[in-house]
N, CA and C atoms as a LAMMPS dump frame, in Angstrom:
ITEM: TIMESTEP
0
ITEM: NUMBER OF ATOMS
246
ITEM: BOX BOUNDS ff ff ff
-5.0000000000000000e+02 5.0000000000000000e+02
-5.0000000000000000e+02 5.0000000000000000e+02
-5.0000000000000000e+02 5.0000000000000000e+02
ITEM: ATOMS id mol type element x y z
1 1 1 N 402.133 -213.515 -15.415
2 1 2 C 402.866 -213.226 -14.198
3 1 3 C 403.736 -211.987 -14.375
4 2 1 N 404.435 -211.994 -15.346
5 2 2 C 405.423 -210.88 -15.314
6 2 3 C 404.403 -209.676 -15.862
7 3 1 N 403.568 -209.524 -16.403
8 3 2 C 402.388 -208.164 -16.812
9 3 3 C 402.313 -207.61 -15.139
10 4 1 N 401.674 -208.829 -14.267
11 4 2 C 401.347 -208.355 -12.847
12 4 3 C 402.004 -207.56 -12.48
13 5 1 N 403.359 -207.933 -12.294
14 5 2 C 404.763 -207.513 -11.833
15 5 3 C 404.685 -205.866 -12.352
16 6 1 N 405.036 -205.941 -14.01
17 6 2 C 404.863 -204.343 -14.322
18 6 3 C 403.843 -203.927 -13.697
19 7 1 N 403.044 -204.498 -13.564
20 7 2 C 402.057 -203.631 -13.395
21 7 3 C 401.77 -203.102 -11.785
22 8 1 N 402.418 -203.667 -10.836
23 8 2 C 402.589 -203.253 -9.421
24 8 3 C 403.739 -202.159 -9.38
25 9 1 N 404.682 -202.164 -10.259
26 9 2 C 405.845 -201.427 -10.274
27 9 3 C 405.794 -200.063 -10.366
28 10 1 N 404.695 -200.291 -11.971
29 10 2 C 403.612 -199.125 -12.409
30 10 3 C 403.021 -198.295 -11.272
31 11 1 N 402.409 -198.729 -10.82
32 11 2 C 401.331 -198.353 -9.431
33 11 3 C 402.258 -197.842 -8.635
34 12 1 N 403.428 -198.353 -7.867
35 12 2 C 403.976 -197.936 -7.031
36 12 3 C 405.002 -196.403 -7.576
37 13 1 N 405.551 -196.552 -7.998
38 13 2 C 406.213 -195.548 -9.245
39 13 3 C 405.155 -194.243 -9.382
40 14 1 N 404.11 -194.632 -9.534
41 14 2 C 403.014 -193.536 -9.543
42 14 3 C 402.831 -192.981 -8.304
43 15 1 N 402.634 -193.451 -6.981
44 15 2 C 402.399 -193.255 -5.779
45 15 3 C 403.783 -192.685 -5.398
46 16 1 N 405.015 -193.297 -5.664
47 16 2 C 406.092 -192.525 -4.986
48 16 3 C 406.274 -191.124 -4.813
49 17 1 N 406.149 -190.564 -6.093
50 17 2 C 406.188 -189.418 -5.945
51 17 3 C 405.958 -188.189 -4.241
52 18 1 N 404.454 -188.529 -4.269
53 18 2 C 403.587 -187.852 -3.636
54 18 3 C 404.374 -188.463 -2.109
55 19 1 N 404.88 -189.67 -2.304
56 19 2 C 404.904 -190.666 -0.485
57 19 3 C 406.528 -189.568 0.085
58 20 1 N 407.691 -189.142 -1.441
59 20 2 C 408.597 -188.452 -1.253
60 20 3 C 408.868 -187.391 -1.147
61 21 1 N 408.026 -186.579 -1.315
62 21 2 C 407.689 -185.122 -1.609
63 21 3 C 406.849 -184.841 0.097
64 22 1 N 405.842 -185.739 -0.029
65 22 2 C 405.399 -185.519 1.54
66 22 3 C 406.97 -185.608 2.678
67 23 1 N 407.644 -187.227 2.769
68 23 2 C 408.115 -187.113 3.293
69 23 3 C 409.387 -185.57 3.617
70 24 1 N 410.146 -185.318 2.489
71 24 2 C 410.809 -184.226 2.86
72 24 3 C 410.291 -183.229 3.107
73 25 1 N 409.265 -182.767 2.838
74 25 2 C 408.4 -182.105 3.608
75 25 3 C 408.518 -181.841 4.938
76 26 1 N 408.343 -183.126 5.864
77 26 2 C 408.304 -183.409 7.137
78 26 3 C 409.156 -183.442 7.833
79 27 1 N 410.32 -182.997 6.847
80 27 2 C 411.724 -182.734 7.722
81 27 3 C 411.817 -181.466 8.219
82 28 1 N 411.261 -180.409 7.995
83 28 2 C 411.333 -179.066 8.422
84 28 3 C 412.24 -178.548 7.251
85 29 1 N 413.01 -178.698 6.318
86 29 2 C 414.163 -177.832 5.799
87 29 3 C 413.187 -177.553 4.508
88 30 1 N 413.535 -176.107 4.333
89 30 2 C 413.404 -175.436 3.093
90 30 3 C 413.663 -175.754 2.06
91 31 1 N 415.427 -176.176 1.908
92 31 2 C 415.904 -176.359 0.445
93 31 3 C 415.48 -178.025 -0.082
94 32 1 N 415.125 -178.744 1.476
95 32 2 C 414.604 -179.861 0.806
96 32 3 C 412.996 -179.817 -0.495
97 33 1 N 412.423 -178.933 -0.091
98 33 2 C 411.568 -178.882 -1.072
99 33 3 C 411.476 -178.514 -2.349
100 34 1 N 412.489 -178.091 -2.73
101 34 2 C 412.914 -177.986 -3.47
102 34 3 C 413.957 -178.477 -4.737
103 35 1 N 413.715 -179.796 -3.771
104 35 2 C 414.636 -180.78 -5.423
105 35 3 C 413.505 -181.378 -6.394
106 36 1 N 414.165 -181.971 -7.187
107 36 2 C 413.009 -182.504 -7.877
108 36 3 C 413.894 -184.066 -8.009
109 37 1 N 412.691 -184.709 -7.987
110 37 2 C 412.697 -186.119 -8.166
111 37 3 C 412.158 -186.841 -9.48
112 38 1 N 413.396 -187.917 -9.986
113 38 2 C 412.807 -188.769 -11.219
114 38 3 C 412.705 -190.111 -10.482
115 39 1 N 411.621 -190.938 -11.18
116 39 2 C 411.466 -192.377 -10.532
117 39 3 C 411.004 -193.061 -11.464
118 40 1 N 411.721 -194.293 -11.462
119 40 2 C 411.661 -195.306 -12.736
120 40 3 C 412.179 -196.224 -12.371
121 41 1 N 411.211 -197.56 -12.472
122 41 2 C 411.206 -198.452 -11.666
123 41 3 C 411.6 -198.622 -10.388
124 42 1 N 411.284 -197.897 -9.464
125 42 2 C 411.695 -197.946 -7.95
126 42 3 C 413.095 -197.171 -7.591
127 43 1 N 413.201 -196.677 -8.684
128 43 2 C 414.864 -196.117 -9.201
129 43 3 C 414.829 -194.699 -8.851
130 44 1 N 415.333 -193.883 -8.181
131 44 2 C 414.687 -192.4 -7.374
132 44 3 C 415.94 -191.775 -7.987
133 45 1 N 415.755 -190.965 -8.694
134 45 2 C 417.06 -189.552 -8.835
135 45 3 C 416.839 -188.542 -8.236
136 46 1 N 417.365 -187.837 -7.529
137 46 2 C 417.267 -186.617 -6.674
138 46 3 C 418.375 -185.809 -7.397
139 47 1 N 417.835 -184.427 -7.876
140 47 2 C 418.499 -183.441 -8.076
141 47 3 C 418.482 -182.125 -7.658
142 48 1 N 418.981 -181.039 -7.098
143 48 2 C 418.623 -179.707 -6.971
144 48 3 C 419.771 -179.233 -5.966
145 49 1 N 419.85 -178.247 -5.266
146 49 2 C 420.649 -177.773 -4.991
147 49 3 C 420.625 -177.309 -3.316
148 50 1 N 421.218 -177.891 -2.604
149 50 2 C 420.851 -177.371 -1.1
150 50 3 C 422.381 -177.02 -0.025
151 51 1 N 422.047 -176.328 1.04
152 51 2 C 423.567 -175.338 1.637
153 51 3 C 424.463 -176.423 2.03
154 52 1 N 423.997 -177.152 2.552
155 52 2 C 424.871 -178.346 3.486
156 52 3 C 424.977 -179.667 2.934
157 53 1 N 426.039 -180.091 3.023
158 53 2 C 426.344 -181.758 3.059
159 53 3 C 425.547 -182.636 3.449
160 54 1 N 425.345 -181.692 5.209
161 54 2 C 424.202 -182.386 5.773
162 54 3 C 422.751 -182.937 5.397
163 55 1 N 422.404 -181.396 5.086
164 55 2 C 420.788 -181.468 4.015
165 55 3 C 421.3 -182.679 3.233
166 56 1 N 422.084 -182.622 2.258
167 56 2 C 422.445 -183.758 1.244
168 56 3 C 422.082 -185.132 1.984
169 57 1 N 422.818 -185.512 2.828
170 57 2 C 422.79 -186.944 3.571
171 57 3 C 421.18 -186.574 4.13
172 58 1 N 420.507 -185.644 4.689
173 58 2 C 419.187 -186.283 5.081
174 58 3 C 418.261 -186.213 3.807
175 59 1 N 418.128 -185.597 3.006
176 59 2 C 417.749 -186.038 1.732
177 59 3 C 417.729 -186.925 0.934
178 60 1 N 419.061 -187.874 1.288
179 60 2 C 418.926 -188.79 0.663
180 60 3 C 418.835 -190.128 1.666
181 61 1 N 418.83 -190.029 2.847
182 61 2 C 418.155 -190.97 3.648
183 61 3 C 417.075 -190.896 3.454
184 62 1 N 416.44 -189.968 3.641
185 62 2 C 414.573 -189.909 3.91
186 62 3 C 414.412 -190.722 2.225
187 63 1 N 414.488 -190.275 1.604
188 63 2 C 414.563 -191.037 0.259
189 63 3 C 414.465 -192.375 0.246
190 64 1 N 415.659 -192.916 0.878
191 64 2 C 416.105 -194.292 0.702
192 64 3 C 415.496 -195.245 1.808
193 65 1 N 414.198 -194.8 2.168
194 65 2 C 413.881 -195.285 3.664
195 65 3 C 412.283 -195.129 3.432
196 66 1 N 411.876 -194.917 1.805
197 66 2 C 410.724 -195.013 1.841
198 66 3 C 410.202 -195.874 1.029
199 67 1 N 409.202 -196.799 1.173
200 67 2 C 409 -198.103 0.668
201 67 3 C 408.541 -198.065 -0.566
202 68 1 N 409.394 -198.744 -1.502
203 68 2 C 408.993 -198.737 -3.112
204 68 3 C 410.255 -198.754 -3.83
205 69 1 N 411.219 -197.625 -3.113
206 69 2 C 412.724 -197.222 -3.694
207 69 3 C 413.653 -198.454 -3.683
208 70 1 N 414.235 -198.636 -4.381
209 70 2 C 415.367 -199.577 -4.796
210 70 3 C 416.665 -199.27 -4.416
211 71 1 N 416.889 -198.244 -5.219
212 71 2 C 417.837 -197.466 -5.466
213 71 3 C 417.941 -195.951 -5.508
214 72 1 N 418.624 -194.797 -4.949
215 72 2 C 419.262 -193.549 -4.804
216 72 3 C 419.839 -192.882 -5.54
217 73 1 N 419.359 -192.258 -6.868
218 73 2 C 420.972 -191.71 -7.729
219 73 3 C 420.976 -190.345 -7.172
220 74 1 N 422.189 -189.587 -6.381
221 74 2 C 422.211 -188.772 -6.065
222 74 3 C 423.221 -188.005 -6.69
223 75 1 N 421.828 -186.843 -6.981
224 75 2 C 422.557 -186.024 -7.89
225 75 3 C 422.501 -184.045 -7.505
226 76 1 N 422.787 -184.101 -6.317
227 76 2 C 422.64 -182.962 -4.895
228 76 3 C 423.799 -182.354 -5.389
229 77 1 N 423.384 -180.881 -5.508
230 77 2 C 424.713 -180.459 -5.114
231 77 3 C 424.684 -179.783 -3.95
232 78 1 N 425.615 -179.579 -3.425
233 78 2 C 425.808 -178.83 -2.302
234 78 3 C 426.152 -177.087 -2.689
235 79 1 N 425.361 -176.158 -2.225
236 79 2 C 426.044 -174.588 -2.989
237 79 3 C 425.753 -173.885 -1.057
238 80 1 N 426.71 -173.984 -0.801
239 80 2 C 426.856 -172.901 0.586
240 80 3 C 426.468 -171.361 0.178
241 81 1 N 426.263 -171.362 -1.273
242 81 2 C 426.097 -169.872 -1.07
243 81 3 C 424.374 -169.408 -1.503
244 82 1 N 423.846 -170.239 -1.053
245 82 2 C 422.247 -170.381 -1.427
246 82 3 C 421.85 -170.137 0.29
């Protein structure tokens, strides 16, 4: 039972990537494409650097709103001068 378990976690973890990368994509913003994402166990880190607060908060909604994710470590900075 618990092998299964890893092993769906596995699978999904593998697929996230591509399901998060599409999604910000689909937001229209530039600097969103440009973060990079770690994922481990359903566990999403977002890092990179974008102008607004704003970008920040929809970055990390779209994130947290896609099925697999657990958890958000947000690690955005905000640089207004980008």
């Amino acid at each position: 039972m618990r092998s299964e378990k890893l092993a769906v976690c596995e699978d999904a973890d593998r697929d996230l990537p591509q399901l998060l990368t599409g999604f910000l994509r689909q937001q229209g913003f530039d600097p969103l494409r440009t973060l990079v994402l770690s994922i481990e166990d359903g566990v999403v880190a977002v890092r990179g650097r974008v102008p607004s607060y704003h970008l920040r908060q929809i970055a990390v909604e779209c994130i947290r709103r896609v099925a697999g994710v657990t958890r958000v470590v947000d690690q955005i900075v905000v640089d207004r001068t980008i």
